[in-house]
VEXVO-789372 format. One record per residue: x, y, z of N, C-alpha, C in turn. Coordinates in steps of 0.02 Angstrom, whole numbers, plus 50000, padded with zeros to 5 digits. Layout:
% VEXVO-789372
XYZXYZXYZ;...
***
This chain:
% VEXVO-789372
503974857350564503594858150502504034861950452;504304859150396504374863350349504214869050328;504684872550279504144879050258503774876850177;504034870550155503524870050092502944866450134;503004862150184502214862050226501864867650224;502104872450259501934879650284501654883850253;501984883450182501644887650114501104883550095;500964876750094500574872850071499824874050120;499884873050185499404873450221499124882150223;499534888750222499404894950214499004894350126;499194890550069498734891950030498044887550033;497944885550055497574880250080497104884550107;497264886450165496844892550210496644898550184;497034899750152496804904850078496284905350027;496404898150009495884896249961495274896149994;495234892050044494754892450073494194896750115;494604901250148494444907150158493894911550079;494234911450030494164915849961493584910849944;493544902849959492844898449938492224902749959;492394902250045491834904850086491564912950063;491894915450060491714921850025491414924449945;491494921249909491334919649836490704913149847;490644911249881490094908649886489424909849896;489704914549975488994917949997488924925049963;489334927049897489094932149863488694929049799;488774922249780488404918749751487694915649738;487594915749836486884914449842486504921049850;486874927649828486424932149817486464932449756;486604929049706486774929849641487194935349635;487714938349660488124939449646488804935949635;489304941949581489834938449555489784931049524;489464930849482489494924049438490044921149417;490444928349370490884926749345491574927849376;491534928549435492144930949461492544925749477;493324927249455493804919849462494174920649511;494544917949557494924919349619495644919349580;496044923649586496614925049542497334923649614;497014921849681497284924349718497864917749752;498474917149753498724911449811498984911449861;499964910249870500154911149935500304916949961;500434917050011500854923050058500454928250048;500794936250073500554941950063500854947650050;500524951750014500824959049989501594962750037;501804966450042502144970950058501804975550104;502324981750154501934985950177501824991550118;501574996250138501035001850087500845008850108;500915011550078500965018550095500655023750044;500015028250057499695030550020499915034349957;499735034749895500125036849824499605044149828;499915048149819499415054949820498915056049740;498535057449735498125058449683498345064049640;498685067449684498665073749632499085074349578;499245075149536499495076049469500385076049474;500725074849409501445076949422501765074149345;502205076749324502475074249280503115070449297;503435065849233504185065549269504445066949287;504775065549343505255071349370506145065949372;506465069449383507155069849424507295069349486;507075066549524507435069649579508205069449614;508615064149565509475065849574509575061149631;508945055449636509165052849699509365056149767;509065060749764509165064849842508925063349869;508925061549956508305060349984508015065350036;508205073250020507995076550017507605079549973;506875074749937506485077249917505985079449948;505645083149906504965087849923504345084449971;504285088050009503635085950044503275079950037;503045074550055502435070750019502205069950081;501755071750118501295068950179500875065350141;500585066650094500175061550073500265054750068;500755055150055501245049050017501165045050102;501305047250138501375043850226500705040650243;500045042750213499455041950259499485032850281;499155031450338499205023150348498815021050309;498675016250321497975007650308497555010750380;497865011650429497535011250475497675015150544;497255018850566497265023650619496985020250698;497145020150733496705021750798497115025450868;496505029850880496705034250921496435033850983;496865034651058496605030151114496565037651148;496025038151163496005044051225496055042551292;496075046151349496035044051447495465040251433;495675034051477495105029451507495035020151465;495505024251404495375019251348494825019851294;494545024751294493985027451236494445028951177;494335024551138494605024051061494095026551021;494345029650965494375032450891494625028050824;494195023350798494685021150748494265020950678;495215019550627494705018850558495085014250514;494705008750483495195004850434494835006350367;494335002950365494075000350307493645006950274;493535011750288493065017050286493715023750285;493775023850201494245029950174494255036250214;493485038450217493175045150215493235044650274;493235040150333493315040250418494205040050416;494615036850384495465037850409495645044650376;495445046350311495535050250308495365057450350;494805057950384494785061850440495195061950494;495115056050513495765055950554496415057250548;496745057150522497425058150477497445064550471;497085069050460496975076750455497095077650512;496945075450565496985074350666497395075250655;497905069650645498585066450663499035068350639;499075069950554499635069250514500085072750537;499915081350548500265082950554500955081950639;500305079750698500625077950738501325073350756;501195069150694501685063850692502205065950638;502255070050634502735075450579503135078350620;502735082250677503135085050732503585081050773;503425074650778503625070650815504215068150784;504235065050715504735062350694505115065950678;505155071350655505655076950648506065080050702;505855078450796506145080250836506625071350868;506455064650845506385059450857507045057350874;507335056050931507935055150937508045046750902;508615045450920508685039150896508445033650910;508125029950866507785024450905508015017950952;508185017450985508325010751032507615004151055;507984998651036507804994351064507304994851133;506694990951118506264991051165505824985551205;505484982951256505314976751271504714977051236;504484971151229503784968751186503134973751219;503254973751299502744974851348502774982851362;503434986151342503324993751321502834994051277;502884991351208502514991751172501824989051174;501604985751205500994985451221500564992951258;500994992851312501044997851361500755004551317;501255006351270500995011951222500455012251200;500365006551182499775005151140498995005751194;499045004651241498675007151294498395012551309;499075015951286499125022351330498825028451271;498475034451305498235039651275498855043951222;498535042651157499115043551082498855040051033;499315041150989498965040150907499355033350874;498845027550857499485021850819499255022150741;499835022650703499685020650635499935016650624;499435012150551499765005750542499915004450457;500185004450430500435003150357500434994750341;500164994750297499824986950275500634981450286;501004982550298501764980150306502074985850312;502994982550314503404984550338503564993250284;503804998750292504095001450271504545004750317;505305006550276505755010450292505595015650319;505825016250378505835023750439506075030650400;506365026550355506725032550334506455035350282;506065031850245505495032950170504815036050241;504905035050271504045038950298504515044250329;504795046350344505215052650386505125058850316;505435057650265505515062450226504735062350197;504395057250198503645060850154503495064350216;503625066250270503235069650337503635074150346;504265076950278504585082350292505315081250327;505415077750387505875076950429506375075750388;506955076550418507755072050402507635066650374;508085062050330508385056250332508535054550353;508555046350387509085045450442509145038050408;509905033450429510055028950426509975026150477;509405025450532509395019250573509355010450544;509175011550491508965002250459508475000250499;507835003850508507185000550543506835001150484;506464995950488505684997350442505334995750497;504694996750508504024998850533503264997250496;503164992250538502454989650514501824995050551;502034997750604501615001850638501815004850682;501825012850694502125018650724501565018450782;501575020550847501265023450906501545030350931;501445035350949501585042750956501085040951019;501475040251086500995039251165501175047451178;500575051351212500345058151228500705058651310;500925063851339501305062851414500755071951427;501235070751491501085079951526501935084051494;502405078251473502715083651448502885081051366;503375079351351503645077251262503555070051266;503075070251202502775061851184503345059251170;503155051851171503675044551148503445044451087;503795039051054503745036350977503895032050996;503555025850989503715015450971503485013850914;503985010550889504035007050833503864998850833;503724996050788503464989650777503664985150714;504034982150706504094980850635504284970950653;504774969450593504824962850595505514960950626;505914965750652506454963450693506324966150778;505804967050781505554971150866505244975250854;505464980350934505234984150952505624989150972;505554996250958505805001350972505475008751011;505875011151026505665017751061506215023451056;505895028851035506285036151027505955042251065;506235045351101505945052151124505985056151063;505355060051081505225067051043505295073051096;505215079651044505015086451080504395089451076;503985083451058503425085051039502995085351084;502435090151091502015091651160501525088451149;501495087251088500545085851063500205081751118;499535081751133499095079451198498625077651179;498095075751219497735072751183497165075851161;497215080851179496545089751175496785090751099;497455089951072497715092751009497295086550946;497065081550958496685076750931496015077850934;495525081250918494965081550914494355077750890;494435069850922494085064550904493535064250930;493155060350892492715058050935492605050750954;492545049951010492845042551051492175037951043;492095036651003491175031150984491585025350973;492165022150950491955015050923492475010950986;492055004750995492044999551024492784995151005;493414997251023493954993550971494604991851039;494674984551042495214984451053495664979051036;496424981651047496734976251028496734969151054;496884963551008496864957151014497084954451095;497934957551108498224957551167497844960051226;497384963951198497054967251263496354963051280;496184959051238495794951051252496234946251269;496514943451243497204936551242497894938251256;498124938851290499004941851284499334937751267;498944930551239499494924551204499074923951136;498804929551117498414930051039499154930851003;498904925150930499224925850884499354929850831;498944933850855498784942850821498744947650868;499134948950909498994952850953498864960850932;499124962350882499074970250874498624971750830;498234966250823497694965150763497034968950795;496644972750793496004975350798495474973550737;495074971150775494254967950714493854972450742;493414973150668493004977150659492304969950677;491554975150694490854968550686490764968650623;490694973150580490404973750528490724966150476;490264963050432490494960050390490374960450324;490054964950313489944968650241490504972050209;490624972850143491214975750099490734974350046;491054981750013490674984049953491034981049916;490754977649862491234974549798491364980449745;491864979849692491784987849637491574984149570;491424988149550491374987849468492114990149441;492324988049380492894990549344492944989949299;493484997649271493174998449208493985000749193;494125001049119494775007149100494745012849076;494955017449120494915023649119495195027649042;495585022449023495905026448960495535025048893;494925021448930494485019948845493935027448849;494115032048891493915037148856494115043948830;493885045248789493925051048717494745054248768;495165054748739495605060748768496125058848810;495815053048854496315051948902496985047148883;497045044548824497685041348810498235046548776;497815052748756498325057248718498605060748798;498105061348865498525063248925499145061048941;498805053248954499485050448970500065051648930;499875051148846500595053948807500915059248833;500505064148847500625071948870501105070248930;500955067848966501505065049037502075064449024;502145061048976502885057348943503255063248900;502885066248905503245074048844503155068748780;502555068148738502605063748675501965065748637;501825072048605501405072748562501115067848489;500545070248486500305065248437500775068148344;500765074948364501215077048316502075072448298;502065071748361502945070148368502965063148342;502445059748365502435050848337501695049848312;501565050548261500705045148237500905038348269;501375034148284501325027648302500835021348255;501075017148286500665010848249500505005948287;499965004448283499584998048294499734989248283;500004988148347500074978148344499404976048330;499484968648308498794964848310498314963048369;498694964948417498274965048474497834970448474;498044975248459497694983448458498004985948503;498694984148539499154991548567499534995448529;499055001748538499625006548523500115009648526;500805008748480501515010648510501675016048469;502035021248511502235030048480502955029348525;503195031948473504095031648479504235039348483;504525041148518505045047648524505685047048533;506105048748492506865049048488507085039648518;507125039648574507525031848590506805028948624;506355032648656506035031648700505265030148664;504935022548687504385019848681503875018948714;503135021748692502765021048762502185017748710;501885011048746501405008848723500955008348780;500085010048725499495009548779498985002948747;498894997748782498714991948762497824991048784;497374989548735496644990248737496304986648810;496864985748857496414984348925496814989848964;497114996548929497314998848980498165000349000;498324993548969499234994849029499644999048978;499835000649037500475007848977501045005148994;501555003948959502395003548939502405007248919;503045009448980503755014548936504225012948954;504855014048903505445012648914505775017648874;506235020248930506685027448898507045025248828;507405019648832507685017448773508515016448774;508735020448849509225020248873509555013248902;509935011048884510195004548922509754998748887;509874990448920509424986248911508744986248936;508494982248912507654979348948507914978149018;507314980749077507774976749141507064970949131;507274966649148506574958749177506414960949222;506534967749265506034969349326505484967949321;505274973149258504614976249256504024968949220;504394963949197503884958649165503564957049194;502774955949171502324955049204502404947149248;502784941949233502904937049273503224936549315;503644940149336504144941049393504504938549377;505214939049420505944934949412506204931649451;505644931149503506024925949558505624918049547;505234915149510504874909349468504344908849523;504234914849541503384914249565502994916649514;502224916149528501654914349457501514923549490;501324926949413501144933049397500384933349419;500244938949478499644939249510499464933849563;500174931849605499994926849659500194934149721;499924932149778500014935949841500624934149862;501224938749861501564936649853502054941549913;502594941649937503034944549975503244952249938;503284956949941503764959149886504504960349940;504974959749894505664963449889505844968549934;506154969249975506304975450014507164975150013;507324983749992507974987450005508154985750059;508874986150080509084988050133509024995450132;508514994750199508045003450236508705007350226;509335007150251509775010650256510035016250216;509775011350148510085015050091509785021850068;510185028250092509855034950074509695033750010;509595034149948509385035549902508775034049882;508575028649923508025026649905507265031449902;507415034649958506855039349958506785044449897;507125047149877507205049649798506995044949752;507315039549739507025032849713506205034349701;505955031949765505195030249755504935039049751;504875042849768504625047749762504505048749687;505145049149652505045049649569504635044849526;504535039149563503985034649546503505035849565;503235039049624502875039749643502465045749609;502885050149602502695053749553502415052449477;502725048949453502565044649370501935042749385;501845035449439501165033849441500565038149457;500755044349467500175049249481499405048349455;499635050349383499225048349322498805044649338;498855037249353498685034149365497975031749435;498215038049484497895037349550497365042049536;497535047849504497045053649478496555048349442;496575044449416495965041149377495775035049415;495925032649489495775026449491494895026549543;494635033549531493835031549538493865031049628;493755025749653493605024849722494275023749747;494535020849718495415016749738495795020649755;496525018649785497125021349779497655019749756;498325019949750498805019749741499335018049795;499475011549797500225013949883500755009649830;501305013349893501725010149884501905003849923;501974997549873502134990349898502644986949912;503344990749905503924988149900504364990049847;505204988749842505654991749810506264986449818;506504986049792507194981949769507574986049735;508214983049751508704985849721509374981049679;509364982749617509514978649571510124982449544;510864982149553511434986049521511314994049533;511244996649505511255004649516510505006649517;510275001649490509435003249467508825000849536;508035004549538507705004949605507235001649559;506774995449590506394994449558505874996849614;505244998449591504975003149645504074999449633;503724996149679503034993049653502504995549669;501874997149648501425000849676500844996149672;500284996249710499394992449681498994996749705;498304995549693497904998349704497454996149781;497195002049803496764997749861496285003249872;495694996249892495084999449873494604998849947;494435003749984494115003150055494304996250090;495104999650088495424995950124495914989450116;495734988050056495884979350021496374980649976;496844977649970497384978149890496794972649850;496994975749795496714971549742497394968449703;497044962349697497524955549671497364955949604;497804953949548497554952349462497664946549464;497684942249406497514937349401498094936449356;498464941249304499034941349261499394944649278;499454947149333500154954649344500124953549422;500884952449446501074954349503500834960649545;500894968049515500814972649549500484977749470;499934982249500499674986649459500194990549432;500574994849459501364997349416501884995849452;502624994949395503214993349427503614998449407;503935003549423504475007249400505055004849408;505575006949368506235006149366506575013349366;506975014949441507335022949440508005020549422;508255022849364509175023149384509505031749363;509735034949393510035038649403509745045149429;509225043649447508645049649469507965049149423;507995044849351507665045349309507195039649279;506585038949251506275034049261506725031049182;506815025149190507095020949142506595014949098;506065012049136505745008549105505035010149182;504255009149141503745008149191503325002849155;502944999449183502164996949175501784998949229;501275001749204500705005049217499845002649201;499604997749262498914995749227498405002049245;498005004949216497485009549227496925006049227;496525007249296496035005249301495575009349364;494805009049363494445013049391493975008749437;493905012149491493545004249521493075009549558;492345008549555491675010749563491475006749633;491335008249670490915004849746490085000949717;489784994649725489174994849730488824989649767;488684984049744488454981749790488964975849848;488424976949916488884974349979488944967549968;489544965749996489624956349998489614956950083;489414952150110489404947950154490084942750169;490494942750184491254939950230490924937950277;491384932050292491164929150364491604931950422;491074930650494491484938850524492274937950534;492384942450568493334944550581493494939250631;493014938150693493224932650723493464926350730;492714923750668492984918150666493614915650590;493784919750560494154922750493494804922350552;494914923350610495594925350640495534918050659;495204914250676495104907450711495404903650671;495294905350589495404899750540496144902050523;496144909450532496904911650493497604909050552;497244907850599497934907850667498494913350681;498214917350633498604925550641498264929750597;498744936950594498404939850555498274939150468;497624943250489497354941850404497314949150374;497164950750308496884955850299496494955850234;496084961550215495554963250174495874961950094;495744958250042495764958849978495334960449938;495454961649868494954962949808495114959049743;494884953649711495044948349657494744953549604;495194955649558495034959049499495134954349455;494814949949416495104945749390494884946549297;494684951849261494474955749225493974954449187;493524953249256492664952149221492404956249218;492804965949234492254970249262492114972049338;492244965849374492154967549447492834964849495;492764967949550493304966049596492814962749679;492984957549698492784953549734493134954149811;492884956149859493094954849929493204949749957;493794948849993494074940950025494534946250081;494544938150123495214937350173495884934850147;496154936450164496804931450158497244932250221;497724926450233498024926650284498564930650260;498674932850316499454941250314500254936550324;
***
């Protein structure tokens, strides 16, 4: 089979999937107007954007920057106690986030003592996964070395990325296995943590795919019964009183310094010295330092002649490259703004490329659990780092409210149709609301 078969039949299954779901929110009269914005393939891995505040920063490309545990939290937790009594949380913020308070710091300890990782059999890794310890899972792949420094630890140049970390509990210093798209790995720690140091509580009914089928096409996949997902309301945060002179404030750009002027669209653009930042009446902010050319990173159509707001692969660095972690951090930082206002949502990070000296760095939003897809933009913000410093961003602001439940058809038979894994979406397609779907992973 080809791979333009391959892409053809995956959007196919896509669409279809996104029919069934938009349908039966239909015969409750919900979502009338909601358009499916959504096509092939799927997002990037992802890694939580912290809410709390920050201005531009510098960081000199070090990748010895500052702390971000936040920045590390997964998509997804589950924690296996003696006997096989699991703890887990995907879709339910306020439940991983508890958990993660468990864990975080455990797996901090761990990777910071983490010897080098080596090559491992498939069936270790199962094995782990069995065994009493903590697995996190990040919506895709990210660099070992971008989650090491948000958890504090060293840098290291192994060249692993990691779709999902396991930390297995012993009587003396836990293991670490790794999971990503070239294998499987394993590193000793000095870490004691046990399973008394996890203070869960073991209620939910969860196991992995492999531990039903060991020739499942999702084996590391765990389904939830539930088939309900709250759909959001959405709105832009910057249509109120105050908050577009903030964002100026971010940029160091008083209203004193530029009155600015008004396109016929109604975005407003304010100039300081070289540097331009426009805020456009649904919301998206441009800036560009003014330094150098335009890069085509940041255009909302992309540059590889895929369609703007399709599900799409993103871009990945070679993991190796130290700088990167400085890179995204300083972006990560910029989009702050942004996460502080996004209401129920979050902020991760989706991926990074590297283009001449310059980081292009992507972020979206996700909402109890789901990235949300647009319908005109690849990714909610794209930064551009070159020299420690942000050079050009787009920034969509948007706020997404929880309300009423949609009905999905369950996880089971959703894995039946997908023939692997799938995961949770949200169609923002800018009616106001964002719509729950499957899509295949």
């Amino acid at each position: 089979m080809t791979r333009a078969v391959r892409e053809g039949l995956k959007t196919a299954l896509i669409a279809a999937l996104l029919a069934l779901a938009v349908l039966t929110a239909r015969a409750t009269g919900m979502f009338s107007d909601v358009i499916a914005a959504v096509a092939n393939s799927s997002p990037s891995g992802a890694a939580y954007i912290s809410n709390a505040g920050g201005a531009l920063g510098n960081s000199g490309g070090d990748p010895d920057v500052s702390v971000s545990a936040e920045a590390a939290r997964p998509c997804a937790i589950v924690v296996t106690g003696a006997g096989g009594a699991r703890a887990a949380a995907k879709y339910d913020d306020d439940a991983r986030d508890a958990l993660y308070e468990r864990t975080g710091s455990i797996l901090n300890e761990a990777l910071a003592s983490a010897s080098a990782p080596e090559k491992c059999a498939e069936s270790e890794w199962r094995a782990a996964l069995s065994s009493p310890g903590v697995m996190f899972e990040y919506y895709s792949e990210i660099p070992l070395s971008l989650a090491r420094v948000w958890l504090g630890a060293a840098a290291e140049a192994s060249g692993i990325s990691v779709h999902r970390l396991c930390l297995v509990f012993s009587d003396g210093p836990s293991s670490l296995y790794y999971e990503g798209s070239d294998g499987f790995y394993r590193a000793e720690t000095a870490s004691l943590a046990g399973e008394k140091t996890v203070p869960a509580t073991y209620s939910d009914l969860v196991e992995y795919e492999f531990e039903r089928d060991e020739r499942s096409a999702a084996p590391y996949l765990w389904l939830t019964d539930g088939s309900e997902h709250r759909a959001a309301s959405v709105t832009n945060p910057l249509s109120a009183e105050g908050a577009a002179g903030a964002v100026l404030s971010s940029f160091g750009i008083g209203g004193q310094q530029s009155p600015g002027y008004t396109e016929s669209d109604g975005t407003r653009v304010y100039i300081a010295g070289p540097a331009a930042v426009s805020i456009s009446p649904d919301g998206l902010v441009t800036y560009r330092s003014g330094a150098g050319e335009p890069n085509a990173a940041i255009d909302e159509a992309g540059t590889d002649g895929s369609d703007a707001g399709a599900v799409t692969a993103a871009k990945t660095l070679p993991v190796a490259d130290k700088a990167l972690p400085g890179a995204v951090e300083t972006a990560r930082r910029a989009v702050s703004a942004a996460g502080s206002r996004a209401g129920g949502a979050r902020l991760y990070f989706t991926g990074a490329e590297k283009r001449g000296e310059a980081y292009i760095i992507n972020f979206d939003y996700f909402f109890s659990g789901g990235r949300v897809f647009f319908q005109n933009r690849e990714h909610a913000a794209s930064v551009t780092v070159s020299g420690g410093e942000i050079a050009e961003m787009t920034l969509l602001f948007r706020e997404y409210t929880a309300y009423e439940a949609v009905t999905l058809i369950p996880e089971r038979q959703t894995l039946a149709a997908a023939g692997g894994e799938f995961k949770l979406g949200y169609s923002d397609g800018g009616a106001g609301e964002a719509a729950p779907f499957w899509y295949a992973a």
